[in-house]
C-alpha positions as CSV (number, residue, x, y, z in Angstrom):
1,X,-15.7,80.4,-21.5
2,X,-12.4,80.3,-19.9
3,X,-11.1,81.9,-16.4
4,X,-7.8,83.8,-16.6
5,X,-5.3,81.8,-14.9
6,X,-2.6,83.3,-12.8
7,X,0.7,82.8,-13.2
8,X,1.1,80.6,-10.5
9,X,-1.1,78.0,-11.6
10,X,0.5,76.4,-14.1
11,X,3.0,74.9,-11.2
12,X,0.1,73.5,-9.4
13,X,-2.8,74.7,-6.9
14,X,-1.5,76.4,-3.7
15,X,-1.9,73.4,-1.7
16,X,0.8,71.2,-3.8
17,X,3.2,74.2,-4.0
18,X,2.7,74.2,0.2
19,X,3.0,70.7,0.6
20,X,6.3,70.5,-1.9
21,X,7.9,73.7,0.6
22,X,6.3,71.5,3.4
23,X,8.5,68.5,1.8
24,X,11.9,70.2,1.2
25,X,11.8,71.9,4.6
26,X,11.3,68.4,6.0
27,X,14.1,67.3,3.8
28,X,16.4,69.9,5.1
29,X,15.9,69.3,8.4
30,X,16.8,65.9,8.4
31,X,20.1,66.7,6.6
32,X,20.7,69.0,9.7
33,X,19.7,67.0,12.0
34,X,22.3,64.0,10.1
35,X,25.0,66.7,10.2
36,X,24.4,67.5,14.4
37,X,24.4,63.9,15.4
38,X,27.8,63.4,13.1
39,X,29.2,66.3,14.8
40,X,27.9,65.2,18.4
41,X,29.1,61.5,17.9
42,X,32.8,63.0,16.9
43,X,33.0,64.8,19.9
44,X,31.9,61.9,22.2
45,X,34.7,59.9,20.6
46,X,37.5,61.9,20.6
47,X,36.4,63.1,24.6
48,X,36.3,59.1,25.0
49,X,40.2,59.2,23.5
50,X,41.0,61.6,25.3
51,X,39.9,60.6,28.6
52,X,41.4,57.2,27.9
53,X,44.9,58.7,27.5
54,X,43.9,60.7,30.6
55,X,43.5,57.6,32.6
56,X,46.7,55.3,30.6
57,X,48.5,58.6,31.6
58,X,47.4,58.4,35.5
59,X,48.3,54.4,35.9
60,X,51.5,55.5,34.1
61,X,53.4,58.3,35.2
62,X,56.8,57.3,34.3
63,X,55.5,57.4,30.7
64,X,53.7,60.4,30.5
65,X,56.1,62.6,32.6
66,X,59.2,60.5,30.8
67,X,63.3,60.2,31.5
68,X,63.4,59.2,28.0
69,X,66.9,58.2,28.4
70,X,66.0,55.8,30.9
71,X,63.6,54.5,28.6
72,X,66.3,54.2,26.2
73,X,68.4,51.5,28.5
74,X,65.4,49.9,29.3
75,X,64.2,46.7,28.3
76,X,62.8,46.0,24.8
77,X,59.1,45.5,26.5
78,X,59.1,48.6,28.2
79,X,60.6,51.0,25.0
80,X,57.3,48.9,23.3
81,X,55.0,50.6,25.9
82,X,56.2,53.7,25.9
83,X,56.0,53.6,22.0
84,X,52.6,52.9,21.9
85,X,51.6,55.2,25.2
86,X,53.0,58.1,22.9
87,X,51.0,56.9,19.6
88,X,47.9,56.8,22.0
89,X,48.3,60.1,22.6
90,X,48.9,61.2,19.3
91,X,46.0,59.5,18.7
92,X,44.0,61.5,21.2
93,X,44.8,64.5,20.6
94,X,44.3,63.9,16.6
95,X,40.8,63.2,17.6
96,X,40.2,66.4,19.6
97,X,41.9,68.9,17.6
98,X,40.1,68.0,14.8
99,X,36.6,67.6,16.5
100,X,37.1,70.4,19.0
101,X,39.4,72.5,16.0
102,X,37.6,76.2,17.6
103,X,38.1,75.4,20.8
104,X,41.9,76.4,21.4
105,X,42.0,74.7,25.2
106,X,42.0,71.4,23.5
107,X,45.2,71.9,21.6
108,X,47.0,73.9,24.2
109,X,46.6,70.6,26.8
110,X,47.8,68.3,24.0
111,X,50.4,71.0,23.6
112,X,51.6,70.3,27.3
113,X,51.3,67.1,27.3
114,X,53.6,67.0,23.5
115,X,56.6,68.4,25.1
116,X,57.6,65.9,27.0
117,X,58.0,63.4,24.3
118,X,59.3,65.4,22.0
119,X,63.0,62.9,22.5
120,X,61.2,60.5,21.7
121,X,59.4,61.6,18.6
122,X,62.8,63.5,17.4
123,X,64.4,60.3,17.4
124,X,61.6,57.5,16.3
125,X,61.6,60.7,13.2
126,X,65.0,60.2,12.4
127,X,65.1,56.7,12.6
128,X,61.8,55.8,10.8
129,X,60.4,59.0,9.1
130,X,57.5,56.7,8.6
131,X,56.5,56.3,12.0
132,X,54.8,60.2,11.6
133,X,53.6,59.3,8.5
134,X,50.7,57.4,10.1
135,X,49.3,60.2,11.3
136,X,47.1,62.6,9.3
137,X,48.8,65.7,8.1
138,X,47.6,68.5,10.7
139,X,49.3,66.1,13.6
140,X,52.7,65.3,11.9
141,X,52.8,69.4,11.2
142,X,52.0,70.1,14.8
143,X,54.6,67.6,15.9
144,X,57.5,68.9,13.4
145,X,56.4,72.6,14.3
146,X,56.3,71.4,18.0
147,X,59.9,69.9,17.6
148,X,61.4,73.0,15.6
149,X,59.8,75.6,18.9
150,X,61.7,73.1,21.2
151,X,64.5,73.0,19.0
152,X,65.1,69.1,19.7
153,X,66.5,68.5,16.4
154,X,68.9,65.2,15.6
155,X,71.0,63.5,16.3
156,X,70.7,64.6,19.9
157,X,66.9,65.1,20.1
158,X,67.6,66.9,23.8
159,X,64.9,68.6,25.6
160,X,66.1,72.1,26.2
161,X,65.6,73.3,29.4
162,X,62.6,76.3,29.5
């Protein structure tokens, strides 16, 4: 004679159906845990970034507050500098608008710090369009957009005074 079965048992007794929810809970957790320590590591980095511009910035004032014209006449070495103080930054602040993207105090500093060189990028745009290119599609729109608010279009590229 035969025992009814419930419906239930043809997946397996209670305890494998537990341990298999015991199993994909497990499984879940480690994706979250994966997706945290990806999101913590990001923000470590692009604070890092950031803090190194902070510092280049600090041991280099006539760079991050620039006379770009001055810059202009200056030697070949020094134009170099400046160039690649300005793609450090660009740099930076890539990294912490796109790890810090809800928090709006991140992009309003690198929004302070952008106007400044604004001459700079109006020009190094109009001269080589492909200087912007190497930068990842939110930061060349928050330059251009940064440049048209300014309005420091070519072949000027003056810093109006606000």
């Amino acid at each position: 004679m035969s025992q009814p079965s419930f419906w239930w048992q043809r997946y397996g007794t209670l305890a494998q159906m537990a341990q298999a929810a015991v199993a994909l809970l497990g499984f879940v957790a480690i994706l979250f845990q994966i997706n945290e320590l990806r999101t913590g590591s990001r923000a470590s980095s692009a604070r890092q970034a950031f803090l190194g511009y902070t510092d280049l910035a600090f041991r280099n004032p006539k760079y991050s507050q620039p006379d770009y014209e001055r810059i202009k006449a200056a030697t070949q070495e020094d134009q170099v500098q400046y160039e690649s103080f300005v793609s450090y930054f660009l740099y930076a602040c890539e990294e912490a608008m796109s790890a810090f993207a809800n928090r709006r105090e991140w992009a309003a500093s690198c929004d302070y710090d952008l106007r400044p060189h604004l001459p700079f990028l109006c020009a190094k745009n109009a001269a080589e369009p492909a200087y912007l290119a190497t930068y990842s599609a939110d930061t060349q729109q928050w330059v251009k957009a940064s440049l048209k608010t300014a309005s420091v279009v070519p072949p000027d590229c003056k810093l109006g005074k606000t």
